[in-house]
TINU-502095 format. One record per residue: residue number from 0; residue in three letters; x, z, y of N, C-alpha, C in turn. Coordinates in Angstrom, 1 decimal, padded with zeros to 4 digits. Layout:
REM TINU-502095
seq:type:n_px:n_pz:n_py:ca_px:ca_pz:ca_py:c_px:c_pz:c_py
NUM:ALA:X:Z:Y:X:Z:Y:X:Z:Y
...
REM end
This chain:
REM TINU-502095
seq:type:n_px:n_pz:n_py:ca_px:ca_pz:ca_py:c_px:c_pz:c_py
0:UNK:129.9:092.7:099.5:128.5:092.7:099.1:127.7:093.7:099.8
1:UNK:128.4:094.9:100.1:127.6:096.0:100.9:126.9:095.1:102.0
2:UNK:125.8:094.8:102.1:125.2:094.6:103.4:124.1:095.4:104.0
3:UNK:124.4:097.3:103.7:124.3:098.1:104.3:125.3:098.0:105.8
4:UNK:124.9:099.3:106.4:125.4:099.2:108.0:126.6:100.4:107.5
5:UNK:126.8:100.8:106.3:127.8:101.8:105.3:129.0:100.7:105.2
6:UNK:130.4:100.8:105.8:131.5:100.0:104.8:131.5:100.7:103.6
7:UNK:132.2:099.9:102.8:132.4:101.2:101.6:133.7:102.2:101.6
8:UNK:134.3:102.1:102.2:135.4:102.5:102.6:135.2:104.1:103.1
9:UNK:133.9:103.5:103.5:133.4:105.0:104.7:132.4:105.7:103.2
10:UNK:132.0:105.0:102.3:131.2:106.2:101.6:132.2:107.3:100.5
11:UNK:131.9:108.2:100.8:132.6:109.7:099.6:132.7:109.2:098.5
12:UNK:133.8:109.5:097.7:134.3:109.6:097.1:133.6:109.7:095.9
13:UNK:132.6:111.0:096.1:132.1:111.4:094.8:130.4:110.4:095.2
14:UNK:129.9:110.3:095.8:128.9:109.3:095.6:129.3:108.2:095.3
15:UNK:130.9:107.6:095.4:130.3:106.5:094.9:130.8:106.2:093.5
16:UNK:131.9:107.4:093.2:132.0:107.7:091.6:130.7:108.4:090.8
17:UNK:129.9:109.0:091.1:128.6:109.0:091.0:127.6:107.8:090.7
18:UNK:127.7:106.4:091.4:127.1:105.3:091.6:128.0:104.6:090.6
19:UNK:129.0:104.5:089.9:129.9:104.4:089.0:129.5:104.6:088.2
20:UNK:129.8:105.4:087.5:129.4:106.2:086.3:127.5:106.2:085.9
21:UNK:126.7:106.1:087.2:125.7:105.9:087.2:125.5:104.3:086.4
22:UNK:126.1:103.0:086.8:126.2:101.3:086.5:126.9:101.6:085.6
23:UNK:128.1:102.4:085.2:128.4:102.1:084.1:127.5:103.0:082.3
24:UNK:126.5:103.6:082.3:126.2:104.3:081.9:124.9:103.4:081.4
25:UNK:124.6:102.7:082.8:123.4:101.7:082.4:123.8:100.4:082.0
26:UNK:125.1:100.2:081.7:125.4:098.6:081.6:124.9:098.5:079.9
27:UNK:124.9:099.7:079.2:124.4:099.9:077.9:122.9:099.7:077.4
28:UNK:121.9:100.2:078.6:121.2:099.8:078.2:119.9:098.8:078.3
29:UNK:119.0:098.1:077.3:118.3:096.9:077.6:117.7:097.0:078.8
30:UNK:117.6:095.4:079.1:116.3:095.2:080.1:115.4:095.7:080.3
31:UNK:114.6:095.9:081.0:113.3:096.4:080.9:112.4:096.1:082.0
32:UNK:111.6:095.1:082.0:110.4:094.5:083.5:109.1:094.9:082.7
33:UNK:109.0:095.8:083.6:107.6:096.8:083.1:106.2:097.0:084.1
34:UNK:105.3:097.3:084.6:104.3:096.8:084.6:103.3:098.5:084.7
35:UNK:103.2:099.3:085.7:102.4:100.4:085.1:100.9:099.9:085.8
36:UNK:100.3:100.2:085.0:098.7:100.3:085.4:097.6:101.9:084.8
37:UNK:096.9:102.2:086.0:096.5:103.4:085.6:095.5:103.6:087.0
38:UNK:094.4:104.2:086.5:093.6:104.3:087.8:094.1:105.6:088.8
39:UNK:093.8:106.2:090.1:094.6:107.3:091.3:094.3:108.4:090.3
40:UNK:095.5:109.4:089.9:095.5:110.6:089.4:096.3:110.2:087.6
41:UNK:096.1:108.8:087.4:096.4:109.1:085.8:097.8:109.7:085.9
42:UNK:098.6:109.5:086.9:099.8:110.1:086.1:101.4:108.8:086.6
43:UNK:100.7:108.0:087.3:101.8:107.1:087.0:103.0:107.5:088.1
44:UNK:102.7:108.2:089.3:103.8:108.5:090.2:104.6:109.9:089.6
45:UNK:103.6:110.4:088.6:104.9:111.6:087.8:105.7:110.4:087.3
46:UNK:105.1:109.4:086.2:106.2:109.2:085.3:107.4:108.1:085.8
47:UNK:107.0:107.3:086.4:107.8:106.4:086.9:109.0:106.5:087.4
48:UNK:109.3:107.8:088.4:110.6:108.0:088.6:111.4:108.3:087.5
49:UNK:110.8:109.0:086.3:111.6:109.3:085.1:112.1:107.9:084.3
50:UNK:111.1:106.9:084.0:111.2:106.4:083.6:112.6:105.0:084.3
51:UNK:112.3:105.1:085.8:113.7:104.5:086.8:114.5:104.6:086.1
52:UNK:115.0:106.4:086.3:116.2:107.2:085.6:116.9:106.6:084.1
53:UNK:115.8:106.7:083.4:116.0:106.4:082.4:116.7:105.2:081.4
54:UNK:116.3:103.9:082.1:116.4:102.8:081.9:117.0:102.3:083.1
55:UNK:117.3:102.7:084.2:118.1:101.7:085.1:117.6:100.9:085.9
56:UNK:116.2:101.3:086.2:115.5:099.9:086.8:115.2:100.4:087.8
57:UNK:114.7:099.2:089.2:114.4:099.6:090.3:112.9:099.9:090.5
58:UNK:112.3:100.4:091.3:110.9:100.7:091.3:110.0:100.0:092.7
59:UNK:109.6:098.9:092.5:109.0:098.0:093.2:107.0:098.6:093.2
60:UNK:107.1:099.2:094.3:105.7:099.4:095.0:105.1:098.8:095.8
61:UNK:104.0:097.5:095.6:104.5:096.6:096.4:103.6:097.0:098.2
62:UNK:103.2:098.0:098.0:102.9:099.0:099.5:104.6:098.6:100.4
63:UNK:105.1:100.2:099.7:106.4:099.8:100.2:107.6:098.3:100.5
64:UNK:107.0:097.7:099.9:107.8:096.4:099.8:107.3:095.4:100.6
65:UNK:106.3:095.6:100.8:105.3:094.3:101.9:105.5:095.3:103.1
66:UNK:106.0:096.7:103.6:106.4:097.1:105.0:107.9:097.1:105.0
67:UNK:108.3:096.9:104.0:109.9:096.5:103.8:110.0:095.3:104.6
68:UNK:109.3:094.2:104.0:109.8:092.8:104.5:109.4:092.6:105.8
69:UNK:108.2:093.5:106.1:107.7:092.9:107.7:108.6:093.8:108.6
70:UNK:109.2:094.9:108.2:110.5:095.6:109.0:111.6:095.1:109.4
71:UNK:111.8:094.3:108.1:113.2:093.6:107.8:112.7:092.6:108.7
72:UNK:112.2:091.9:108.9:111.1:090.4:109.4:112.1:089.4:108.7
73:UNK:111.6:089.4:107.4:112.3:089.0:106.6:111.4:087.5:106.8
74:UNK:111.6:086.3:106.8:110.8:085.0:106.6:108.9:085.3:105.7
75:UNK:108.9:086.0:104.5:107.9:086.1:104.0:106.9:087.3:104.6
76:UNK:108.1:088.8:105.2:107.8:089.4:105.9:107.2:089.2:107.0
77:UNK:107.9:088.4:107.8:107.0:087.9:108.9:105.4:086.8:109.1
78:UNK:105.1:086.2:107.8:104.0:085.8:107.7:103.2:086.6:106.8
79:UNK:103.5:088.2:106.3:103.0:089.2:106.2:102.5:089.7:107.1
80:UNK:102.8:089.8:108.4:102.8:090.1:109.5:101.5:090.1:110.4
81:UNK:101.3:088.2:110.1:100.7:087.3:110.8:099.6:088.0:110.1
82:UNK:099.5:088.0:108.9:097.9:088.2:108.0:097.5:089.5:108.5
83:UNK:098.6:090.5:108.1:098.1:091.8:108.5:097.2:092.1:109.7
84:UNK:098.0:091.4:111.3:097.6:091.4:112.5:095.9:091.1:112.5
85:UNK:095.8:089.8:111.7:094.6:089.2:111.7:093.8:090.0:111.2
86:UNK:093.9:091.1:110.3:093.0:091.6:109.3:092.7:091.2:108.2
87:UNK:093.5:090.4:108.2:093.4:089.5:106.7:094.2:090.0:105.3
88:UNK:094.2:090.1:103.9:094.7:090.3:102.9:095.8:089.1:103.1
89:UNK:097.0:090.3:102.5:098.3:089.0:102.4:097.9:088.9:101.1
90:UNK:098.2:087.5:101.5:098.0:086.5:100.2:098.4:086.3:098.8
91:UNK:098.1:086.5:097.5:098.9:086.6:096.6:100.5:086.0:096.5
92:UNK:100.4:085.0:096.8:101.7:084.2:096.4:102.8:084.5:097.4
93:UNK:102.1:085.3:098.8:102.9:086.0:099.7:103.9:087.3:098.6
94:UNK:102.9:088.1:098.3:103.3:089.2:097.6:104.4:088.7:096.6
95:UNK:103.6:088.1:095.4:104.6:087.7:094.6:106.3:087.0:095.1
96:UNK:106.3:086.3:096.1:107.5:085.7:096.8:108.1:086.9:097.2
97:UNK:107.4:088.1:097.6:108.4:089.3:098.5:109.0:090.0:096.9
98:UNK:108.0:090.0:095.7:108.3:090.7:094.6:109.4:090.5:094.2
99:UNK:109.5:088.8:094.1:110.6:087.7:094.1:112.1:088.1:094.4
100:UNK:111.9:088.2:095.7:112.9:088.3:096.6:113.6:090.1:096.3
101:UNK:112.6:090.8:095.9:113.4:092.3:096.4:113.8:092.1:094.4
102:UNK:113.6:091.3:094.2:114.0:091.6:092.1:115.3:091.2:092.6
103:UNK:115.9:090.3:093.2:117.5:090.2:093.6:118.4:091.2:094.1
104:UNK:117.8:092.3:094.4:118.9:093.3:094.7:119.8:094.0:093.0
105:UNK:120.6:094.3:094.0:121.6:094.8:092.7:121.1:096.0:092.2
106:UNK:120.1:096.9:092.8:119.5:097.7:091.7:118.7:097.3:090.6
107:UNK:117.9:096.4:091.0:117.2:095.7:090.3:117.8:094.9:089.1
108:UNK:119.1:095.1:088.6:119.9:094.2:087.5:119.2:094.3:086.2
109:UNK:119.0:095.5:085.6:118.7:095.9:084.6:116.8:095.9:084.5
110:UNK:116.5:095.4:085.5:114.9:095.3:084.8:114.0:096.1:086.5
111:UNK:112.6:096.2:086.0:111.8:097.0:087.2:110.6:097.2:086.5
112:UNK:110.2:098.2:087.7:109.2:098.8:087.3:108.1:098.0:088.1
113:UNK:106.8:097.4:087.6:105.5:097.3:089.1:104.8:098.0:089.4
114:UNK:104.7:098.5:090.0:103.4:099.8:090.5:102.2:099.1:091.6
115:UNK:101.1:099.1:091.3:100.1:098.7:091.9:099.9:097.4:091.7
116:UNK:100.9:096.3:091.2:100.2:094.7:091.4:101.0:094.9:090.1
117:UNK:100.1:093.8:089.0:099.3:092.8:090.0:097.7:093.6:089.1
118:UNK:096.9:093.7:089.9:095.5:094.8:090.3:094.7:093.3:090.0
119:UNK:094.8:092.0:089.9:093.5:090.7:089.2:094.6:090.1:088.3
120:UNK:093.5:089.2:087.5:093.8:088.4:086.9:094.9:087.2:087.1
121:UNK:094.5:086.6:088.4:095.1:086.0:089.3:096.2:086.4:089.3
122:UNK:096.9:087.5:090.2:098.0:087.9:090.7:098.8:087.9:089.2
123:UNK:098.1:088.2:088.2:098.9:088.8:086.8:099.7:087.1:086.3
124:UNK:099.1:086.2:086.7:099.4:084.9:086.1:100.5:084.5:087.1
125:UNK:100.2:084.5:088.4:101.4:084.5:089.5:102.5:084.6:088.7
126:UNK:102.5:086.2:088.9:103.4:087.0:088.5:104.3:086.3:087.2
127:UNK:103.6:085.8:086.2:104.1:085.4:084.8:104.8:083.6:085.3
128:UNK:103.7:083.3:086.2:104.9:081.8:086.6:106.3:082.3:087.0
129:UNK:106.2:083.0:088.2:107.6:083.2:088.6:108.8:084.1:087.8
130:UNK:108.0:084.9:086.9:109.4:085.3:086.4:109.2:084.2:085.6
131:UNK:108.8:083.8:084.7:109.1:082.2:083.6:110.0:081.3:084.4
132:UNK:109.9:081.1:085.8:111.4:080.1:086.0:112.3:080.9:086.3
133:UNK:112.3:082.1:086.1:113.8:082.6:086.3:114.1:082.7:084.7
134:UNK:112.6:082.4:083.6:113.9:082.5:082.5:113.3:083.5:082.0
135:UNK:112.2:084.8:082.3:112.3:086.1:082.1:110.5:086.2:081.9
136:UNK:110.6:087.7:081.8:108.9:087.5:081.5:108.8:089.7:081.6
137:UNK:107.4:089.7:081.7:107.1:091.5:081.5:107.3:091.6:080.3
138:UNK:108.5:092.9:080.0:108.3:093.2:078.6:107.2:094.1:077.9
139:UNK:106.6:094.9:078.5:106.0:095.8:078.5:104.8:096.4:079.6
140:UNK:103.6:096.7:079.0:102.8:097.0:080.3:101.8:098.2:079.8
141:UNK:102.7:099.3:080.8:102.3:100.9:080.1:100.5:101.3:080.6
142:UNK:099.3:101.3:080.0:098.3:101.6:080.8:098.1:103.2:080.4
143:UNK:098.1:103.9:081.2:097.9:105.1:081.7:096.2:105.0:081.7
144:UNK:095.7:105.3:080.5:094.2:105.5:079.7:094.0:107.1:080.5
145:UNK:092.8:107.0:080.7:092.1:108.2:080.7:091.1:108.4:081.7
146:UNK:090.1:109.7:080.9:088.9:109.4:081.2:088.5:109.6:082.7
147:UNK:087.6:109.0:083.4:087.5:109.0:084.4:086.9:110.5:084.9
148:UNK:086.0:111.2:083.7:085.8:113.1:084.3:087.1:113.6:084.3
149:UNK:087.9:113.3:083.9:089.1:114.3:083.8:089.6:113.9:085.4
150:UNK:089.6:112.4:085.5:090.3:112.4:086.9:089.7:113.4:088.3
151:UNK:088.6:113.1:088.0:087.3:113.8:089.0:088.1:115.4:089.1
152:UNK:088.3:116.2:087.9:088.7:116.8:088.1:090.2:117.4:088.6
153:UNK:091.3:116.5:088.2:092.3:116.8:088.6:092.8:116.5:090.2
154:UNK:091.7:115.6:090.4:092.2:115.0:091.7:091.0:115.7:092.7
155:UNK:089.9:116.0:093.0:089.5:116.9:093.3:089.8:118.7:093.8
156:UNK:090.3:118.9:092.4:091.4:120.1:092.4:092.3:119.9:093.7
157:UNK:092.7:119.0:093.5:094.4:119.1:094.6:094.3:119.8:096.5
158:UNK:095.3:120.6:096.2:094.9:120.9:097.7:096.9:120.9:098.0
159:UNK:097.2:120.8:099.6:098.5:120.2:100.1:098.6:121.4:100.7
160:UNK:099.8:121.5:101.3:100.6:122.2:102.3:101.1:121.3:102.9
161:UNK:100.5:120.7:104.2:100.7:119.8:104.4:102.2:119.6:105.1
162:UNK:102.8:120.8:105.5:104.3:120.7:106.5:105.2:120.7:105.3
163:UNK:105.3:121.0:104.1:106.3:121.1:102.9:106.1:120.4:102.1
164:UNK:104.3:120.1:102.0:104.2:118.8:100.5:104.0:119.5:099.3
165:UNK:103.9:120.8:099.7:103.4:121.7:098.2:102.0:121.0:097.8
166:UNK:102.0:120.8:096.4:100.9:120.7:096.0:100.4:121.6:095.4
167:UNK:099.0:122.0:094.8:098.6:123.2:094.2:097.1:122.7:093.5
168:UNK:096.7:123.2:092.6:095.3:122.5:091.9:094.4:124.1:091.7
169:UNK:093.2:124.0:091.6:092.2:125.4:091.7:092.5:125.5:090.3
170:UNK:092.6:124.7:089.3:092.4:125.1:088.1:094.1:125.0:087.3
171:UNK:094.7:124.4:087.7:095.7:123.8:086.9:097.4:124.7:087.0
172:UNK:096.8:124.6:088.4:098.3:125.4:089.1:097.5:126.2:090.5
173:UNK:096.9:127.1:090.6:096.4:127.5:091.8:097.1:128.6:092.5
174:UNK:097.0:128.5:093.4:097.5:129.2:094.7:097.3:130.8:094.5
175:UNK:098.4:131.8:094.8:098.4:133.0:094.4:097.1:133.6:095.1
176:UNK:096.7:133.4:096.5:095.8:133.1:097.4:095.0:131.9:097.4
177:UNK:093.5:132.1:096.8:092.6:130.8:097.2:092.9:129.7:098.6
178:UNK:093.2:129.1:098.7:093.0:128.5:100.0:094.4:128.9:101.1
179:UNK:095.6:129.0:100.5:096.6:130.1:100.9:098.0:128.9:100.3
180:UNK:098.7:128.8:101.4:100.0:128.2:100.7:100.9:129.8:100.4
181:UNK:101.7:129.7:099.0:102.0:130.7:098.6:103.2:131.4:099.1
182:UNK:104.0:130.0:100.0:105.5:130.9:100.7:105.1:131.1:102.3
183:UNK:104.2:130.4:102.6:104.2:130.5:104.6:102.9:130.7:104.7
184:UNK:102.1:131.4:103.8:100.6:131.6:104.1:099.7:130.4:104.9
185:UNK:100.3:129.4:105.3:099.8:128.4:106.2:098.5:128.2:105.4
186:UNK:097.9:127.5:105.8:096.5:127.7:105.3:096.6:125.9:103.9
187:UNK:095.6:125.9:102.9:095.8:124.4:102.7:095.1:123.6:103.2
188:UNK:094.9:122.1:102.8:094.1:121.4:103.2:094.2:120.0:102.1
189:UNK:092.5:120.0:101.9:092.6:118.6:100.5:092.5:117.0:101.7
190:UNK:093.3:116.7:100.6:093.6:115.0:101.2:091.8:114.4:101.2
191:UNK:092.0:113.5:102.3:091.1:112.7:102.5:090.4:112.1:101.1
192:UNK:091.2:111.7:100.8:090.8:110.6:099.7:090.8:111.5:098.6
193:UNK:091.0:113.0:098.5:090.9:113.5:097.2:089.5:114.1:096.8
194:UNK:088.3:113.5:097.5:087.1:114.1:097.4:086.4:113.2:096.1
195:UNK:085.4:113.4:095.8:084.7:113.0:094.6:083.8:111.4:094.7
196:UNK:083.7:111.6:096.8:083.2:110.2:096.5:084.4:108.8:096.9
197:UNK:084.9:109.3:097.8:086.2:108.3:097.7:087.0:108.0:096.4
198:UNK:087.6:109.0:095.5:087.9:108.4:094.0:086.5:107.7:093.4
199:UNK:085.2:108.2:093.4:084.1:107.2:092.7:084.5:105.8:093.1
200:UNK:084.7:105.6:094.4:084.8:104.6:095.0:086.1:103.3:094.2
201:UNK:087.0:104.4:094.5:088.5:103.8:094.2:088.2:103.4:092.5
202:UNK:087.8:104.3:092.0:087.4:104.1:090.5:086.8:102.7:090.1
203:UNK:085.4:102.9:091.0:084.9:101.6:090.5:085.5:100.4:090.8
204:UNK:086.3:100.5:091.9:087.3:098.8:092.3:088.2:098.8:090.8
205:UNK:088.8:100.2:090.7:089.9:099.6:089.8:089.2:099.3:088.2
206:UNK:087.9:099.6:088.1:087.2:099.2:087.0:086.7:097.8:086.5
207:UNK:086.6:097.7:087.8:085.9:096.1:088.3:087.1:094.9:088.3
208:UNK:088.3:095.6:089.0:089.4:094.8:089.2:090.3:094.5:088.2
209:UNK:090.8:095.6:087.8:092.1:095.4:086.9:091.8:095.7:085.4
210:UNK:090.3:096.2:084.9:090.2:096.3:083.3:090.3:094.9:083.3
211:UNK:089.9:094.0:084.0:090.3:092.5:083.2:092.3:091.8:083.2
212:UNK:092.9:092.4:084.2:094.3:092.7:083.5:094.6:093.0:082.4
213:UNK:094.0:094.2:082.0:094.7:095.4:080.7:094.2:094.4:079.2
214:UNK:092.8:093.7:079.9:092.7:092.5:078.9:093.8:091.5:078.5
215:UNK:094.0:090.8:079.9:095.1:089.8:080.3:096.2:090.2:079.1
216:UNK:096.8:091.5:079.2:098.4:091.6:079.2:097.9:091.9:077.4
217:UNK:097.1:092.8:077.2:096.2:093.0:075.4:096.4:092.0:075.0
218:UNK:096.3:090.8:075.1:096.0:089.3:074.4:097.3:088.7:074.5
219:UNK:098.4:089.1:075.2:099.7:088.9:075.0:100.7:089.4:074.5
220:UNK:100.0:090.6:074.0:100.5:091.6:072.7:101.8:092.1:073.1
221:UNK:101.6:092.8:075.1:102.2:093.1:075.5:102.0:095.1:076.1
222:UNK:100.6:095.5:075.9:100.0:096.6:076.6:100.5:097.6:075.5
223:UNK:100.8:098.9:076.2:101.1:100.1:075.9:100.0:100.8:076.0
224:UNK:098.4:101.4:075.5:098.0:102.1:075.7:098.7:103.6:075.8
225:UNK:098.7:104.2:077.0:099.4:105.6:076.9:097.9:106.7:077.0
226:UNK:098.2:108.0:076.2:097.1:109.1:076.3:097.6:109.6:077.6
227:UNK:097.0:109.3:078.9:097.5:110.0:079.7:096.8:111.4:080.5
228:UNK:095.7:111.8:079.6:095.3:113.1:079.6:096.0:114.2:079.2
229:UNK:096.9:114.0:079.1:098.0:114.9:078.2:098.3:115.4:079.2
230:UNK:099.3:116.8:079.0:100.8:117.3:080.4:101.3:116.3:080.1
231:UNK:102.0:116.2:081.6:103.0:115.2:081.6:104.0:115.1:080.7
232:UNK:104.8:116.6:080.1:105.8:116.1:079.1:105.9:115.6:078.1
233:UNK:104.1:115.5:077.3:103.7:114.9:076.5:103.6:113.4:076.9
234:UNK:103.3:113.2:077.8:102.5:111.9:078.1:104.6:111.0:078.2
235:UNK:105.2:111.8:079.2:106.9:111.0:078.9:107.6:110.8:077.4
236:UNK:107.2:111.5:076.6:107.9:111.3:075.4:106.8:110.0:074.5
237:UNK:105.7:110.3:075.0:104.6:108.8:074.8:105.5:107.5:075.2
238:UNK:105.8:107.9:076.4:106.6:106.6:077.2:107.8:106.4:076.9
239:UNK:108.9:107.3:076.0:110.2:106.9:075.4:109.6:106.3:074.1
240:UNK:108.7:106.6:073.2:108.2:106.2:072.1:107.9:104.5:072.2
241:UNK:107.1:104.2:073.1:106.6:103.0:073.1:107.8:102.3:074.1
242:UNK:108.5:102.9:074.6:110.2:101.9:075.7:110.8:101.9:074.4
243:UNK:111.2:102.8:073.5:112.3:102.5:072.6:112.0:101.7:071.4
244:UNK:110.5:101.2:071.2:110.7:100.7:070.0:110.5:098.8:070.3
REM end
């Protein structure tokens, strides 16, 4: 089954008794095809890895997964390809077919995470055809609530290091030195997109776009409202509360 360029023969010992004990640890616990929605800053790239961890699931971003397939030049990949070249939006039913296809990996046994799609109405119904003929459906769809001043300010705040990936906030976690990375003095620098009018921007798409989702999945008596103004630690035990019940 490895159809890595790894025999298995050749991987260590302890990774793959690691990866063992890892499948066997998760063969205990439920399903879980989950669904995060949240506007840039609520919080969802802290919690998500935790939540992977947690439950055993793979984490399908469909960014990364639509340059997966045109890498791979996978068949769907490749007429991802074609659109992109053109300038054109790949197509929903493109996406959903690559979502499709990457749910068959053996990470993916125990359930997944969606991050970013499905962002319309449209895509959200896709989505609910094709898992329905495998049989399956979203159990859960966490929305990462909160208010859009708080975002302004947390995401605003952020300043990088950009050679290490330090992050640092003026208010929240700031720099021992203003304007100063704290181990190589390198200087910082705020991301493009972390200014006030570019999130206005991004805000109002995902206002426009996906509040009629959070309706969608509400009426299916499937949505998690999460407080995600909280610290994070608060806001993860929000998210074992509404996964475990």
């Amino acid at each position: 089954m490895a159809s890595s360029s790894v025999a298995l023969e050749d991987v260590p010992s302890v990774d793959m008794m690691t990866e063992l004990l890892r499948r066997f640890k998760c063969s205990s616990k439920p399903d879980k095809r989950l669904v995060l929605i949240g506007p840039p800053g609520s919080g969802k790239g802290t919690q998500s890895p935790i939540i992977k961890d947690d439950y055993c699931l793979c984490h399908l971003a469909t960014g990364d997964m639509l340059r997966g397939a045109v890498a791979a030049k996978t068949p769907l990949g490749i007429k991802a390809k074609e659109a992109m070249d053109k300038g054109e939006l790949v197509s929903d039913d493109l996406v959903v077919g690559i979502i499709d296809e990457a749910m068959k990996k053996p990470s993916c046994e125990k359930g997944f995470i969606l991050d970013g799609f499905p962002r319309t109405v449209v895509q959200a119904e896709k989505l609910d055809e094709m898992l329905g003929k495998q049989g399956t459906k979203i159990d859960k769809v966490l929305n990462f609530a909160v208010d859009d001043s708080i975002l302004e300010e947390r995401i605003t705040g952020r300043w990088i290091h950009p050679s290490s990936g330090r992050s640092y906030h003026t208010k929240f976690a700031p720099p021992k030195v203003p304007g100063v990375d704290d181990v190589t003095g390198d200087p910082l620098i705020q991301r493009k997109d972390d200014t006030p009018e570019v999130l206005k921007s991004r805000l109002d798409a995902f206002h426009k776009q996906t509040e009629p989702v959070i309706d969608y999945y509400a009426k299916k008596g499937v949505l998690a409202n999460l407080p995600a103004e909280k610290p994070p630690k608060e806001v993860t035990t929000e998210v074992q509360k509404v996964l475990s019940s």
